[in-house]
C-alpha positions in Angstrom: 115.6 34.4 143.5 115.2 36.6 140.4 112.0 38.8 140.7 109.5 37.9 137.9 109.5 40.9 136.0 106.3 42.5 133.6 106.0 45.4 130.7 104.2 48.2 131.4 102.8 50.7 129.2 101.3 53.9 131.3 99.2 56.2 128.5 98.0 59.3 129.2 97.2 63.5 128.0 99.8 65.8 127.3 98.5 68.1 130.1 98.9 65.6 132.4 102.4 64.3 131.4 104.2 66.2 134.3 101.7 64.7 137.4 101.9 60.9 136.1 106.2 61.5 135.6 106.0 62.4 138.9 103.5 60.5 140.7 105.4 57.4 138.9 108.8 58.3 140.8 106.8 58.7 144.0 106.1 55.4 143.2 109.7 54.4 142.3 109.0 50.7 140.9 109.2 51.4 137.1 112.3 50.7 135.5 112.7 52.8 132.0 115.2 52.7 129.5 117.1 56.1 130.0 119.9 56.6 127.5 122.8 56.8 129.7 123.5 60.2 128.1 120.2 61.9 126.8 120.1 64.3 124.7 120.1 67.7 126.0 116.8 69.8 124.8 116.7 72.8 127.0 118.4 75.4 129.1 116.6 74.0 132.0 118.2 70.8 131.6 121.5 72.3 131.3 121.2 74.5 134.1 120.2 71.9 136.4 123.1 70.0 135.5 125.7 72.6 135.8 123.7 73.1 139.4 124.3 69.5 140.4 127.8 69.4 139.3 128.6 72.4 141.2 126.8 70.9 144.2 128.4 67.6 144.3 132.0 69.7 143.3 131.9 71.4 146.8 130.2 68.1 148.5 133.5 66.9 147.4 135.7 69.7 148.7 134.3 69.3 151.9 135.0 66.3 152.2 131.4 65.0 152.9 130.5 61.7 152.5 127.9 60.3 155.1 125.4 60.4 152.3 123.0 57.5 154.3 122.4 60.5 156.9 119.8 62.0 154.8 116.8 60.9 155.9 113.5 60.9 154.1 112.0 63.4 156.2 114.8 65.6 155.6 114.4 65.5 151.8 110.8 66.3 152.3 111.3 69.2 154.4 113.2 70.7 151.8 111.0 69.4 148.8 108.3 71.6 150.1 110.3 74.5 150.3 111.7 74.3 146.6 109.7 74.6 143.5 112.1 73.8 140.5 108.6 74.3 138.5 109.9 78.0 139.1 112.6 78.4 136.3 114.1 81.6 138.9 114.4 78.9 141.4 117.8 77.3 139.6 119.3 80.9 139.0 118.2 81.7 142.9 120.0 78.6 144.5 123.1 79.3 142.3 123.1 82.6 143.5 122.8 81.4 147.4 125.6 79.0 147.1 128.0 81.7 145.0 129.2 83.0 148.6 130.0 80.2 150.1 131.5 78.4 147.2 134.0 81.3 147.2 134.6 81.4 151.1 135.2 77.5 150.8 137.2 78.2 148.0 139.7 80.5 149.9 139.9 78.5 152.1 141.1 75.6 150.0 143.2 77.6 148.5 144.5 79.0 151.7 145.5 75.9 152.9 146.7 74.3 150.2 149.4 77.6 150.1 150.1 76.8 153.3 150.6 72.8 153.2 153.4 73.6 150.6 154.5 76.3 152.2 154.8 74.2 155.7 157.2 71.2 153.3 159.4 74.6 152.0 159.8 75.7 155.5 160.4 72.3 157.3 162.7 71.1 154.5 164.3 74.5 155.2 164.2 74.1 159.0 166.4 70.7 158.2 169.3 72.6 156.7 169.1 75.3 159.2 168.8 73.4 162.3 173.1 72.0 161.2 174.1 75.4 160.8 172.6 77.5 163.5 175.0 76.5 166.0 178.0 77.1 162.8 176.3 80.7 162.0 175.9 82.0 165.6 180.0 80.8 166.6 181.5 82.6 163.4 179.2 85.9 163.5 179.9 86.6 166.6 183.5 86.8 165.8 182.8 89.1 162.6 182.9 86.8 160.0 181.3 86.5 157.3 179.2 83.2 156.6 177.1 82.0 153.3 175.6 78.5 152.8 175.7 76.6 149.3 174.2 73.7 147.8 177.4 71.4 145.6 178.2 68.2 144.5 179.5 66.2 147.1 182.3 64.8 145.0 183.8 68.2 144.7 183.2 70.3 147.8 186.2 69.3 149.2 188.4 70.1 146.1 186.7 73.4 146.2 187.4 74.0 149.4 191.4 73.6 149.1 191.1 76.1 145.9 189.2 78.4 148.1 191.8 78.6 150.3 194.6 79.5 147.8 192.8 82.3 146.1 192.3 83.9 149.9 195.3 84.3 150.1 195.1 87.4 147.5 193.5 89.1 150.5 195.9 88.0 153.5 199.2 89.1 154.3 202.0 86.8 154.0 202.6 85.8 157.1 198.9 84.7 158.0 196.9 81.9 157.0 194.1 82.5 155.2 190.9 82.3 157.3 188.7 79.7 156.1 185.7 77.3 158.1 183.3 75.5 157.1 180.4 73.1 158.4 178.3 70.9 156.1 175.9 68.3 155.4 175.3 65.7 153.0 172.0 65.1 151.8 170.6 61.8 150.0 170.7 62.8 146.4 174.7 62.7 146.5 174.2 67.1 147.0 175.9 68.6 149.6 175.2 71.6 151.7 178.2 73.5 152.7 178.2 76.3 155.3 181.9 78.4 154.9 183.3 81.5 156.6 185.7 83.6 155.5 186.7 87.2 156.7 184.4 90.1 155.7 187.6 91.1 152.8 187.5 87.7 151.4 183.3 87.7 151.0 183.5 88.8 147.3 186.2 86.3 146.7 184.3 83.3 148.3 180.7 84.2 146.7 182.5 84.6 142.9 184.4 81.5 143.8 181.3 79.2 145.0 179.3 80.5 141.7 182.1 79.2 139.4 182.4 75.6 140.7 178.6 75.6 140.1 177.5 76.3 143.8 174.2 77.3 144.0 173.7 80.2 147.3 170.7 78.4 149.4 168.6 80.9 151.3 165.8 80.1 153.5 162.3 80.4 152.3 161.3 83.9 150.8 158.6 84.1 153.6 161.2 84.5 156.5 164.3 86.7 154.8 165.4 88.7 156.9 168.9 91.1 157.5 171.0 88.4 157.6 171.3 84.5 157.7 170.7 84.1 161.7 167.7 86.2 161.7 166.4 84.5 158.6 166.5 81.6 160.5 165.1 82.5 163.2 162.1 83.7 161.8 162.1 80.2 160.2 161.6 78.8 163.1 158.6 81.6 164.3 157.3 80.7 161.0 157.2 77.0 161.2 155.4 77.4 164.7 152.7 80.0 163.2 151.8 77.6 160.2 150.7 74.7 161.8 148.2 76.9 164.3 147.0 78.4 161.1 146.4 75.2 159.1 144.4 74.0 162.4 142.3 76.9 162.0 141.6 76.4 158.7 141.1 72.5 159.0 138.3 73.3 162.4 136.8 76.3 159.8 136.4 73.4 157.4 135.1 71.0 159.2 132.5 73.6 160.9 131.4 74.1 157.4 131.3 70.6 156.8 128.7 69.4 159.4 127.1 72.3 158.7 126.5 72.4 154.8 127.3 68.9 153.9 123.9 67.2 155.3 122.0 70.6 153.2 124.5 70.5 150.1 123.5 66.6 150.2 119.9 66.7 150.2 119.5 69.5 147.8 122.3 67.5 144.9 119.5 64.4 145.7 116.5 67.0 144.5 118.3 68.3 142.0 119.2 64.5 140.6 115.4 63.5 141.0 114.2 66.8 139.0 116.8 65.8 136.5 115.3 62.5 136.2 111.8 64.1 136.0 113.0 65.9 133.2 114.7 63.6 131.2 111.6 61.1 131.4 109.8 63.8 130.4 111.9 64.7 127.4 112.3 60.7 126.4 107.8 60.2 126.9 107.4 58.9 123.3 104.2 61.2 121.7 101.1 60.3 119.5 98.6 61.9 117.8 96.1 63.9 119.6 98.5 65.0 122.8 98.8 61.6 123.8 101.4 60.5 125.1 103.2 56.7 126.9 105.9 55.8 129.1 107.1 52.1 129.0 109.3 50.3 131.4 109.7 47.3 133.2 108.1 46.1 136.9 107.9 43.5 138.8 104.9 41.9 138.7 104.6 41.8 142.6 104.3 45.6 142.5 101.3 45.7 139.5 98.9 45.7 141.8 99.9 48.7 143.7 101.0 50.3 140.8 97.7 50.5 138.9 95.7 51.2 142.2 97.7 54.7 142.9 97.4 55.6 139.6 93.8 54.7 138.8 93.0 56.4 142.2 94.6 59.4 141.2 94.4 59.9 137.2 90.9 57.8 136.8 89.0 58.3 133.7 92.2 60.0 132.6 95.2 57.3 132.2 95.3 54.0 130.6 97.6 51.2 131.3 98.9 48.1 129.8 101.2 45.3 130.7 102.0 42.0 129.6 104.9 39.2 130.7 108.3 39.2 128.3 108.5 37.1 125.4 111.5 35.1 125.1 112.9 37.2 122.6 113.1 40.1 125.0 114.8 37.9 127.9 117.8 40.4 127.0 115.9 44.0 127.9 114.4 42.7 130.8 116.4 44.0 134.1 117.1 41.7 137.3 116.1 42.1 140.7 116.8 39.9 143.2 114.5 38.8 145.9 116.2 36.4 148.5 115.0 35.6 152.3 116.7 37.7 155.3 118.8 34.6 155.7 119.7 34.5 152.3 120.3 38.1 151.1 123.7 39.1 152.5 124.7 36.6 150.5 124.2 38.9 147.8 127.1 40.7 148.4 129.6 37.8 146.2 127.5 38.6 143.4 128.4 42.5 143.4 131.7 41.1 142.1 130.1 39.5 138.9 128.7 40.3 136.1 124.5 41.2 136.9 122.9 38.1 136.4 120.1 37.6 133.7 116.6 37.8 133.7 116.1 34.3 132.9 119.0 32.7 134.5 119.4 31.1 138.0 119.8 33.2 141.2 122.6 31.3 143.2 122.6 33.5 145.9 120.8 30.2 147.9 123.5 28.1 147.2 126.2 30.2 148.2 124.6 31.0 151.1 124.5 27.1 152.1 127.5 26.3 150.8 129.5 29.3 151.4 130.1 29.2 155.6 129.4 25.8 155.2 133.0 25.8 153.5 134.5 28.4 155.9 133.4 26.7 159.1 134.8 23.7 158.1 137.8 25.1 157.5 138.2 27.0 161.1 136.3 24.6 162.2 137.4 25.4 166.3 134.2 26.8 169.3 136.9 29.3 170.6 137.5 30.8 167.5 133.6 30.7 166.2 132.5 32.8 169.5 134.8 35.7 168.4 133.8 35.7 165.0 130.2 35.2 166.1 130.9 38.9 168.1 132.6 40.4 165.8 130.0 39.6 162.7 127.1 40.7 165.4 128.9 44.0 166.2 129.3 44.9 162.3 125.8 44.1 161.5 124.1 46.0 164.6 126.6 48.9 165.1 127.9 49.8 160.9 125.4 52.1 158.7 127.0 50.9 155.5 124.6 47.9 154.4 127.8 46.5 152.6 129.7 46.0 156.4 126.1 45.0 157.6 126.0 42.3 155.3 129.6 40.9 155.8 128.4 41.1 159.1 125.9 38.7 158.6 128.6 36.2 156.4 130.5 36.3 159.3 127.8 34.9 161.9 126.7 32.4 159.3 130.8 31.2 159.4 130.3 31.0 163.2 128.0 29.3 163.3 129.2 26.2 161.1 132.5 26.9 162.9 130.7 26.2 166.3 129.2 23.0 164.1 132.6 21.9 163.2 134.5 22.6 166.0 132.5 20.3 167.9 132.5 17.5 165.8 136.4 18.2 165.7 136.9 18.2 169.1 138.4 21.9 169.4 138.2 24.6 171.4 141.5 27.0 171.1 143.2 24.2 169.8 143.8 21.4 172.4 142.4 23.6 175.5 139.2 22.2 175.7 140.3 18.6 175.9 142.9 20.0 178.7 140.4 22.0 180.5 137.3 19.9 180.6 138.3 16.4 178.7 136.4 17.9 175.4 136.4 15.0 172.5 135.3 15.1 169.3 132.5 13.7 168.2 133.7 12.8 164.6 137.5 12.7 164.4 140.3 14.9 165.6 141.6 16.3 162.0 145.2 17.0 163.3 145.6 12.7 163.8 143.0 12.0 161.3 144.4 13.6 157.8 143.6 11.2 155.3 140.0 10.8 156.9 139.4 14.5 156.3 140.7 14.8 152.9 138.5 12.2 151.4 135.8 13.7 152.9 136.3 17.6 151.2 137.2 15.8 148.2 133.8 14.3 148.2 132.3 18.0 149.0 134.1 19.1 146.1 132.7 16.1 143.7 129.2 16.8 145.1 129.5 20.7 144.6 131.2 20.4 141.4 128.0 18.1 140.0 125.7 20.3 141.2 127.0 23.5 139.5 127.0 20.9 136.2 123.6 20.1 136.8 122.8 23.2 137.5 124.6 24.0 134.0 122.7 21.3 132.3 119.0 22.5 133.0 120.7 26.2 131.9 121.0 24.7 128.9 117.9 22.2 128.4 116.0 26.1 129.4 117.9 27.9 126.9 118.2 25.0 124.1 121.7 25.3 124.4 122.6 22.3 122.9 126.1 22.3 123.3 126.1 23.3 126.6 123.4 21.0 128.2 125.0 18.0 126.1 128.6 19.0 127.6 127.5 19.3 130.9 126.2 16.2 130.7 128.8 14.7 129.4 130.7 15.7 132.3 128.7 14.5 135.1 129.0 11.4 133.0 132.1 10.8 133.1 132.7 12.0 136.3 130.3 9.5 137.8 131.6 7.1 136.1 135.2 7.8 137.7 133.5 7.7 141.2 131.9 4.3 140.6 135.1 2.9 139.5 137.0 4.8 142.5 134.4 3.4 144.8 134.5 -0.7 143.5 138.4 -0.1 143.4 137.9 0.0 147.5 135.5 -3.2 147.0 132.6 -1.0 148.5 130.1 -2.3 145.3 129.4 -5.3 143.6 131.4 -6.1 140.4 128.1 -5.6 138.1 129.0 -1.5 139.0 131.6 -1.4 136.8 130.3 -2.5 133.6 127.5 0.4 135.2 130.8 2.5 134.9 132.1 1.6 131.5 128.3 1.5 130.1 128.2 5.0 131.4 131.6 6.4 130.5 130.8 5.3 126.9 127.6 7.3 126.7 129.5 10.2 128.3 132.2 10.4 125.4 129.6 10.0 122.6 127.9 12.6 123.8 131.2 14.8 123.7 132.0 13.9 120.3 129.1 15.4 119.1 129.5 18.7 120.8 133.4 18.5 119.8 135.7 15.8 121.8 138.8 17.6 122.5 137.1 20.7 123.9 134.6 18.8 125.9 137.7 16.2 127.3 139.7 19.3 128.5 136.2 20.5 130.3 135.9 16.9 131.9 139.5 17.2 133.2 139.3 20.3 134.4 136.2 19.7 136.3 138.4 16.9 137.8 141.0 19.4 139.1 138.2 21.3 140.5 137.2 18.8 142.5 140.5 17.9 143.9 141.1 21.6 144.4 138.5 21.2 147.7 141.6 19.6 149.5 142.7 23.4 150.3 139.6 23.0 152.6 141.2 20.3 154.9 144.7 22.1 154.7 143.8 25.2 155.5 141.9 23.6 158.7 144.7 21.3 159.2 146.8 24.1 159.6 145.2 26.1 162.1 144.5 23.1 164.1 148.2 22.7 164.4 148.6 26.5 165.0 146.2 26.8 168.1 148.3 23.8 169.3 150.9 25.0 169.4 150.1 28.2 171.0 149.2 26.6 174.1 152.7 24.4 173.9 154.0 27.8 175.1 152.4 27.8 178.0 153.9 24.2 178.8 157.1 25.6 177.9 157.4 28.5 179.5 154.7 28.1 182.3 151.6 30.0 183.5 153.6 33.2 183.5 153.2 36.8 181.2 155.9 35.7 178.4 154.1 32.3 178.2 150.6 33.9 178.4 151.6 36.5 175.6 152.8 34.3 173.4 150.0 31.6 173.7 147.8 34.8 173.4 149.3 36.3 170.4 149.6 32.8 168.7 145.8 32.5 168.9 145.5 35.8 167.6 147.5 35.2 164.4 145.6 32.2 164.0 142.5 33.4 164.2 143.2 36.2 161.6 144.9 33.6 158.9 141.6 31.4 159.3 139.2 34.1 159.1 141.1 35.5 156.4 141.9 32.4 155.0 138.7 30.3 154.6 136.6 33.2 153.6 138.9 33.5 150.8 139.2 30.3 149.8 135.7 29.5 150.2 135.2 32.3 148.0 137.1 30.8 145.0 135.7 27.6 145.4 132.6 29.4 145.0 133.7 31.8 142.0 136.2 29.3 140.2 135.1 25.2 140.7 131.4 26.3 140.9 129.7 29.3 139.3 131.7 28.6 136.5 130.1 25.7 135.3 126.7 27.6 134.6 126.9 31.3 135.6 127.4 33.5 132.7 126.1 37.5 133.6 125.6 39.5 131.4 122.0 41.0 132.4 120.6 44.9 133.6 120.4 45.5 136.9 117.3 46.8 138.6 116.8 50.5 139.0 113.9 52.2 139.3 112.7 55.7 138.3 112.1 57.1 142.1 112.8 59.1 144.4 116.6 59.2 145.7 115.1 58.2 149.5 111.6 57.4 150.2 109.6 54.1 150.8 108.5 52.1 148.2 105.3 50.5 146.9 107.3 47.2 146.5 110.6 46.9 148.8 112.9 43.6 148.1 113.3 41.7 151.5 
């Protein structure tokens, strides 16, 4: 339900401008029209900003995020303690925060060093861990040993021309001294470890460096005197990082539960006197230091609203309100106001445009529809008493009011699931009829599929006229002639269809179809004068909306046939662990697809066949001028 919604005009005195700004975000019910950017008109303002940014900067390099665990009292602990009235205060808290920011930011920068550093060295540690065993052999019998990065296509032709030119340095009658170990690595690169005697070094390196070798070296941290103790201290090196970065990451996260919660609460205090501030700035001025602040309420919160006020400012403040004209339908922001039963259904709407003040709230009719949908689709006890757990454990044991809420979707599924399931017969499938002779007290979808197609395809007829209906008084409210003629048109016609459907099956009287043709006829003049073609394409798609619900009996059909045949494993391969296990993981697989499944389908049936026939956004969402936490004079259900 969208909350009925009234302008307010608060007047009062200059000298009192900065008690009734901040008296009315105590109150936090009035919703003003803030610029998104305001202009800036002061160093305060601009100080305050850069304060915030840098607050929420090293919020963010912290890592921080459990912003729900500052609690009201917290923020007024600390409101007590800060005057911002005090322009020293900004300059003061900068000042306090100037140490840490630069320990956090060593730190940072300390191990973000060291994360590259740990890649260099372990990348490193790959090369060197196929040549240790190569280096310590040939050094120990004097030789002398360098590693190059080549082209794979020609280390081996460099290697035979290698050999020739070491001859130059051997005697006749030996053969030129010459091993070599290497690796091939993914980008068609080779590494190539060779040895050569300690004359024929100078010949090698030269050699390597003119076929385009490039000399690979381990990384600068661990150089030492020669290859093998480079390598080594690669490997002391790659065991001291990792103890370091742990340090730093415990340091960190020390810091984190320790500032976070405080960095938190003072960015919300900043943000509120930011607020303050910019209402201030934006309080249009009259003659005589008078001053008003105008903004939108809802009209449950009037009451309250002009009693704190009065109580406080009497004799001193004037107020004025009156209910929106139908010319300012478009400034007016939405607030909805649904039952507990119906407000986590709230949660499909995030994904849409905000709803306008004067249109429909159909978070009601999803909320009916919606698990009705789902739980015909899974439509199996077994499977509705896990869901029903798993819904219950996100809406008792999450903080996040998002996972609360699809919490509460999911119960809602279980329970029609439960519904269904008993009037299909199933429990995991076929176990309930094995176990205790469980029937259904409809029809058992898996042998009755035409049955249960007829029946979603007339869910889908009924929900599909309902959002046209729902379309039609949108339009009759509006005087949207072309859209409340349209709509018509389309139940029309689609009535029509169903009579004719209906007598085809010899269920009416003849007399209904010259009902049907009487009624068809009305429904095309009516869409030749809103235009024909557009209008017929409407009509037909609304007809393949309706035939789209047959996903509903599919998607159950389906899963019925699953859960079967996971307990056929058991028959197959008897009560044992393989046949257990499978049956097990069958069910488990099952249940995820129809979980999954029908809450996605249900969902498009929703945003697709249904909404779109009257739902069209557009509208400002709801936010008050108030405090970042604290209670409310009026609080949404």
């Amino acid at each position: 339900m969208i909350v009925e919604m009234v302008r307010v005009a608060v007047w009062g005195i200059g000298s009192e401008k900065d008690a009734i700004v901040e008296e009315l975000q105590e109150l936090g019910v009035l919703h003003l029209d803030i610029p998104s950017a305001p202009p800036l008109a002061s160093e305060e303002l601009k100080g305050l900003r850069l304060l915030g940014a840098t607050i929420l900067g090293m919020v963010e390099a912290l890592g921080w995020k459990e912003w729900d665990r500052i609690s009201n009292e917290a923020l007024l602990r600390i409101r007590g303690k800060i005057q911002f009235e005090n322009p020293e205060v900004v300059d003061e808290i900068a000042k306090s925060l100037e140490e840490f920011k630069r320990r956090l930011h060593l730190l940072l920068e300390e191990r973000s060093s060291l994360m590259e550093m740990l890649r260099s060295l372990r990348m490193s540690h790959q090369v060197a861990y196929h040549f240790q065993t190569f280096l310590e052999e040939e050094m120990s019998k004097g030789k002398c040993v360098s590693i190059w990065r080549l082209d794979h296509k020609s280390h081996a032709r460099a290697l035979s021309q290698l050999r020739s030119r070491l001859k130059v340095v051997t005697s006749p009658k030996e053969r030129p001294y010459l091993s070599h170990h290497s690796v091939r690595l993914k980008d068609d690169e080779t590494i190539l470890a060779i040895s050569v005697d300690p004359q024929g070094e100078k010949i090698a390196e030269d050699f390597m460096r003119l076929t385009g070798g490039i000399p690979w070296h381990p990384p600068d941290e661990t150089r030492g005197e020669s290859l093998l103790k480079s390598i080594e201290a690669l490997e002391d090196k790659l065991s001291w990082v990792p103890k370091r970065l742990k340090s730093i990451d415990e340091e960190l996260e020390k810091c984190k539960e320790e500032w976070g919660p405080h960095l938190a609460a003072l960015y919300f205090l900043v943000e509120e006197k930011l607020d303050q501030l910019t209402v201030k700035q934006l309080a249009v001025k009259e003659n005589g230091g008078i001053f008003v602040i105008e903004g939108w309420i809802p009209a449950e919160a009037l009451e309250a609203l002009i009693t704190r006020l009065k109580e406080r400012f009497d004799g001193r403040i004037l107020i004025q309100w009156r209910y929106p004209s139908s010319e300012e339908w478009h400034e007016v922001p939405t607030a909805l106001d649904n039952p507990s039963q119906f407000k986590p259904f709230e949660v499909f709407l995030k994904l849409l445009p905000v709803p306008r003040y004067n249109e429909m709230d159909p978070t009601a009719l999803i909320a009916i529809f919606f698990p009705f949908f789902a739980g015909c689709m899974v439509g199996d006890i077994g499977y509705a008493i896990i869901m029903g757990v798993l819904g219950w454990l996100l809406r008792r044991k999450c903080k996040r009011e998002l996972w609360r809420d699809i919490g509460s979707v999911i119960v809602h599924m279980a329970c029609w699931s439960a519904f269904w399931g008993v009037a299909f017969g199933e429990f995991f499938g076929d176990l309930g009829h094995r176990l205790i002779h469980m029937e259904p007290l409809w029809v058992e979808r898996s042998q009755a599929v035409l049955p249960v197609i007829s029946f979603t395809v007339g869910l889908g007829a009924v929900h599909v006229l309902l959002g046209l209906f729902v379309g039609f008084l949108r339009g009759l409210r509006h005087r949207d002639k072309h859209m409340w003629m349209e709509r018509l048109a389309n139940i029309l016609l689609i009535t029509a269809l169903i009579i004719v459907l209906v007598h085809v099956k010899g269920w009416l009287p003849k007399s209904f179809f010259t009902l049907s043709v009487s009624i068809t006829i009305v429904g095309l003049l009516l869409l030749l004068k809103v235009g024909f073609l557009g209008g017929l394409v409407e009509t037909i798609g609304a007809v393949g909306n309706i035939l789209s619900y047959v996903r509903i009996a599919a998607i159950g059909l389906s899963s019925a046939i699953l859960a079967v045949v996971a307990s056929r494993f058991v028959d197959a391969l008897g009560v044992s662990f393989l046949g257990i296990f499978l049956a097990l993981s069958i069910h488990l697989l099952n249940l995820i697809l129809a979980v999954a499944g029908s809450g996605l389908h249900a969902a498009r049936l929703h945003y697709v066949e249904f909404l779109g026939k009257f739902y069209k956004g557009g509208g400002k969402e709801y936010k008050p001028f108030a405090r970042k936490r604290g209670s409310l004079v009026w609080k949404r259900r």
